[in-house]
C-alpha positions in Angstrom: 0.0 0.0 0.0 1.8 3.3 -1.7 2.5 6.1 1.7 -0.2 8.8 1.8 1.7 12.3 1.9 0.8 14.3 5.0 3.1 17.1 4.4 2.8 20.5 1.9 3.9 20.7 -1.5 5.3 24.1 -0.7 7.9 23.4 1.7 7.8 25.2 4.8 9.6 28.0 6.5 11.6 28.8 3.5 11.6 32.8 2.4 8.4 34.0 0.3 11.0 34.8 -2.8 13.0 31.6 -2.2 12.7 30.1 -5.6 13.2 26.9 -4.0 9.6 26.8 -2.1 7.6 24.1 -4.7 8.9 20.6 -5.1 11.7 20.2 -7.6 10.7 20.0 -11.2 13.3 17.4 -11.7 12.2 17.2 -15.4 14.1 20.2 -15.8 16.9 19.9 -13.8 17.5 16.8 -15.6 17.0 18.5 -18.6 20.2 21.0 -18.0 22.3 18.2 -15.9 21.6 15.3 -17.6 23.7 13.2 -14.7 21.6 13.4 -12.2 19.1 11.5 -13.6 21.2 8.5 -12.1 20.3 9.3 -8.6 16.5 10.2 -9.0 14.4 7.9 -6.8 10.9 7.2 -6.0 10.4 8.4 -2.0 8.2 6.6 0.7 5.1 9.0 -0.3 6.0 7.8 -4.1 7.5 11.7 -5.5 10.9 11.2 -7.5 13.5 12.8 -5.3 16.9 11.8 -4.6 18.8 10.4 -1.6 19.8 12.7 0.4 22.2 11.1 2.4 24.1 10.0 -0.6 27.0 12.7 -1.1 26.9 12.7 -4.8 23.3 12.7 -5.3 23.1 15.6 -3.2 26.3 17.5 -4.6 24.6 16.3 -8.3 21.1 17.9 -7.1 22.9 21.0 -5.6 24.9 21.2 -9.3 21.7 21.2 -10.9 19.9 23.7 -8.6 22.4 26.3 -9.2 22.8 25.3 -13.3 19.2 25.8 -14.1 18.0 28.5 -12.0 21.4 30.5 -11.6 23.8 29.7 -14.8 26.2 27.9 -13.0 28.1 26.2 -15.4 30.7 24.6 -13.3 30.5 23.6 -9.9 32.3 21.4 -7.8 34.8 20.9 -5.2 37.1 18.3 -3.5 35.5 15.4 -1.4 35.1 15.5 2.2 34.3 19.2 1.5 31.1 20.9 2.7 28.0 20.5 0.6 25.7 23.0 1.5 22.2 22.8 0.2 21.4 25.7 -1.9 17.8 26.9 -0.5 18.9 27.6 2.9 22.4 29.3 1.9 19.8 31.4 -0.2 17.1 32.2 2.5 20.0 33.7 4.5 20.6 36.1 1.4 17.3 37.0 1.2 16.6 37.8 4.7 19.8 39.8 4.7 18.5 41.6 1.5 15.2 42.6 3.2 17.3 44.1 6.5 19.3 46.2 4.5 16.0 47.1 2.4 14.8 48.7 5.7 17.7 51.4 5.7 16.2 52.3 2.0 13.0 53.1 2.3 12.0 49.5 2.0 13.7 49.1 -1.3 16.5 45.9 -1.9 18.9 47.6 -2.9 20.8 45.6 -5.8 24.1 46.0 -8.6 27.7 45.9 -7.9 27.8 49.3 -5.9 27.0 47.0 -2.9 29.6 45.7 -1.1 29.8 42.3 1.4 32.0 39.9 3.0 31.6 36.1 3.1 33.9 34.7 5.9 34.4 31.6 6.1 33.4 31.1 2.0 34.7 27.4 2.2 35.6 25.3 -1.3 32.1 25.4 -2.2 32.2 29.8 -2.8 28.0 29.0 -2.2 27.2 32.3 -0.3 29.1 34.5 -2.6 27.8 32.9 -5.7 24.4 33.3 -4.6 24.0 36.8 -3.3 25.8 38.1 -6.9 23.5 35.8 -8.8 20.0 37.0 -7.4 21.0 40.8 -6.3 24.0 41.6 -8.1 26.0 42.1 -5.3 30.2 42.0 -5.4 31.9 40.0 -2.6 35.0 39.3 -0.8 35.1 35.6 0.3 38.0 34.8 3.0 38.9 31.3 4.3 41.8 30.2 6.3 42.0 27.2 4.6 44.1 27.4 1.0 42.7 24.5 -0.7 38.9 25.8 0.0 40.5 29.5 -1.6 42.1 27.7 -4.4 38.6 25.6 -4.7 36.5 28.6 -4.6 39.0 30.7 -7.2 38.3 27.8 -9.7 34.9 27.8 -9.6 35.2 31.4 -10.6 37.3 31.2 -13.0 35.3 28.6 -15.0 32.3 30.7 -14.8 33.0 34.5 -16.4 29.5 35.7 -15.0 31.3 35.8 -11.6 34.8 37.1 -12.7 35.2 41.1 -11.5 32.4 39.9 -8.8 33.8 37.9 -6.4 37.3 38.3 -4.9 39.0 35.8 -2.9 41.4 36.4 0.0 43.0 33.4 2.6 43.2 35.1 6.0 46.7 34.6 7.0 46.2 34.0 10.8 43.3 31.9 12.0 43.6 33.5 15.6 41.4 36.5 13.5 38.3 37.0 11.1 38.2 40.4 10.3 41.9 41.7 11.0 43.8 40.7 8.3 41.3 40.8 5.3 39.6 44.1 5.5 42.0 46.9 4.7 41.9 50.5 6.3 40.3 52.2 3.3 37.5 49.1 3.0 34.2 50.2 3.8 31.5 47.4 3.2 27.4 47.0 3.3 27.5 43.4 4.7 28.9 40.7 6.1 27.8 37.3 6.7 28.7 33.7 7.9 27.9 30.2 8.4 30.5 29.5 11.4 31.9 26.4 12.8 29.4 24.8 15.1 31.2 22.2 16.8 34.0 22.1 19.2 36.0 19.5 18.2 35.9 16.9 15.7 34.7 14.2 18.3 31.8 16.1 18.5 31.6 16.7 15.4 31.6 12.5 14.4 29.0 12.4 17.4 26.4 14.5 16.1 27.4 12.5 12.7 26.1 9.5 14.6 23.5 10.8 16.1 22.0 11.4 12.4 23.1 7.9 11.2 21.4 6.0 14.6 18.3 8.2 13.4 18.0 7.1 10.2 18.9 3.6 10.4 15.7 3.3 12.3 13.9 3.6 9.0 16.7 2.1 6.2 18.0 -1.7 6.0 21.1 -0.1 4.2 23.9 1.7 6.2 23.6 5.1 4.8 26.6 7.8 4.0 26.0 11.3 5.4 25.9 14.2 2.5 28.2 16.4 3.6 31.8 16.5 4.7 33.7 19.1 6.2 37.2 20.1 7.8 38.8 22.1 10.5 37.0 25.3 9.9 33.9 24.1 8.4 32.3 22.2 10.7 34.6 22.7 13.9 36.8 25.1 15.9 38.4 25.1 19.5 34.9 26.4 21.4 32.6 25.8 19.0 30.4 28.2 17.3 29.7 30.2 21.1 33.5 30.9 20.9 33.7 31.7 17.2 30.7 34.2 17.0 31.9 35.7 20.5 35.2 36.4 18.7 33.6 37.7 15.6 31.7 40.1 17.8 34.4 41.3 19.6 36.7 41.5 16.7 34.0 43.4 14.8 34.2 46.4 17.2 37.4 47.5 15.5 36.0 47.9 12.6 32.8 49.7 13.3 33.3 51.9 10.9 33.8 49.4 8.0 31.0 47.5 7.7 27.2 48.9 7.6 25.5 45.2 8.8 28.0 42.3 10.2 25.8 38.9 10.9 25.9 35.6 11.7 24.4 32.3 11.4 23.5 30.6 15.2 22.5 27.3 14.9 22.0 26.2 18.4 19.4 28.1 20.4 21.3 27.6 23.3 23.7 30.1 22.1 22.1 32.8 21.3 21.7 34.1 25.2 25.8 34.5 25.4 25.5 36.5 21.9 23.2 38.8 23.5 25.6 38.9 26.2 29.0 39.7 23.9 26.7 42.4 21.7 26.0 44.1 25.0 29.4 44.4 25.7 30.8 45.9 22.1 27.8 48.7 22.8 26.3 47.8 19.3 24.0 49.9 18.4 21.5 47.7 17.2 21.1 44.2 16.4 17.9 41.9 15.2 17.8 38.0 15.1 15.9 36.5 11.8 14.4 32.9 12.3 15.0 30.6 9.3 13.8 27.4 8.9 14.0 24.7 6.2 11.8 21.0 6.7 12.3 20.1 10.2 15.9 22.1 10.6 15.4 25.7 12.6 18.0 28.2 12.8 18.6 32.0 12.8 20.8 34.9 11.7 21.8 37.2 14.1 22.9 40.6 13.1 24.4 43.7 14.5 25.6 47.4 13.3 27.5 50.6 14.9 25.6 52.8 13.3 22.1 54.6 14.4 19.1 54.4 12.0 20.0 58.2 10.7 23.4 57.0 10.0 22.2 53.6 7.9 19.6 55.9 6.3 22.5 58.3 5.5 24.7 55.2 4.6 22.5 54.0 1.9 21.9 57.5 0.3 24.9 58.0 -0.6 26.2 54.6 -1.3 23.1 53.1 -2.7 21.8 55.6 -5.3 
């Protein structure tokens, strides 16, 4: 007896201009990357999907997804990499759009003459590639990692649409995040990133686990988990409370520099010690964004130095 579906064909949380909120037309995607017809299967509730703890059928879909609705000729990176999915690296763009929207009358402001920082861009360049390809926006990614710089730089370089729009730079000390990359006469409208969230890589292979144990409740197969992820990606000494405390503090020296800086939080049980570290810098402002994507919640946080006159001023005169 075929699975009755219980669950939306729009899928939920996801922002309203998301392109990603109906079901994959996977008629089409096949249609511009032929290849990932080999991973297309029929799920439980008997839709063709793909399995999604199968690295390439994800990487493949991802491919696909970025091919068909945002030219993306070539993408890939090594293995054992981070594969992000491409709706939620997107949401974050377009919730990010909408804040600095609210400093311009409630107009996105798009083209080149906006400015942003992707730290932490990783081999995959996802965040950078996206926020040019649906608002036009230039970008400086950073990564303390050479092999994700030297991933990301060929992923450019294979697609012209991105050359001139995206600029690559390996922070040269991984004790810092903004010292290092942003020079003195940089002034920038954004910055955002999806930090480490683990502490070590023990805890990183035990929330791997955790996923595995879950899903083996309802497979007779040993499944592979779709994403990899180094030192960096996935984990750093403290976590992602450490990382983001650092960012914060770190951001206060360059105050002047950057109109929004933000972050991704993923555990809820972090955001009370952000609160905490954004008291301390004396922020001006700061605003968290819920996301969510299926069953997975998370949230941006973001914070600026500047008073609502001065972002009004800021995107006057930068903006126009």
């Amino acid at each position: 007896m075929k699975k009755k579906r219980d669950h939306p064909i729009l899928k939920a949380g996801l922002h309203p201009r998301n392109r990603h909120k109906q079901r994959y037309d996977f008629r089409l995607l096949v249609e511009c990357t032929p290849e990932l017809a080999a991973f297309i299967r029929i799920n439980p509730y008997q839709d063709e999907s793909v399995d999604f703890f199968d690295p390439e059928a994800v990487k493949t879909l991802n491919r696909a997804l970025l091919k068909y609705y945002y030219a993306i000729d070539y993408w890939d990176f090594p293995s054992k990499y981070l594969c992000p999915p491409v709706p939620g690296r997107v949401d974050y763009i377009h919730n990010m759009a909408d804040l600095l929207g609210k400093s311009n009358a409630g107009i996105i402001p798009v083209g080149e003459k906006l400015k942003c920082i992707d730290i932490g861009t990783g081999a995959n360049c996802i965040y950078p590639i996206l926020g040019n390809k649906v608002y036009g926006w230039k970008f400086i990614g950073t990564d303390i990692d050479p092999v994700s710089v030297s991933s990301a730089q060929k992923i450019i370089d294979l697609n012209p649409s991105l050359k001139d729009m995206i600029e690559l730079r390996l922070q040269p000390d991984s004790k810092h995040i903004f010292s290092g990359v942003i020079r003195h006469d940089e002034r920038f409208d954004l910055t955002i990133c999806n930090p480490p969230f683990h502490s070590s890589p023990e805890e990183a292979n035990l929330n791997a686990s955790r996923k595995i144990t879950n899903l083996t409740r309802t497979r007779t197969d040993t499944p592979v988990l779709n994403f990899g992820g180094q030192k960096g990606e996935l984990w750093c000494q403290g976590g992602e409370a450490a990382f983001v405390d650092k960012m914060i503090n770190e951001s206060r020296y360059f105050s002047d520099s950057c109109l929004w800086f933000s972050t991704l939080i993923s555990k809820e049980s972090n955001l009370s010690g952000t609160y905490i570290s954004l008291k301390r810098a004396e922020v001006k402002e700061y605003v968290t964004l819920p996301m969510a994507q299926g069953n997975k919640t998370s949230r941006i946080v973001a914070w600026t130095f500047f008073s609502r006159q001065e972002r009004e001023n800021w995107a006057s005169s930068s903006w126009v």
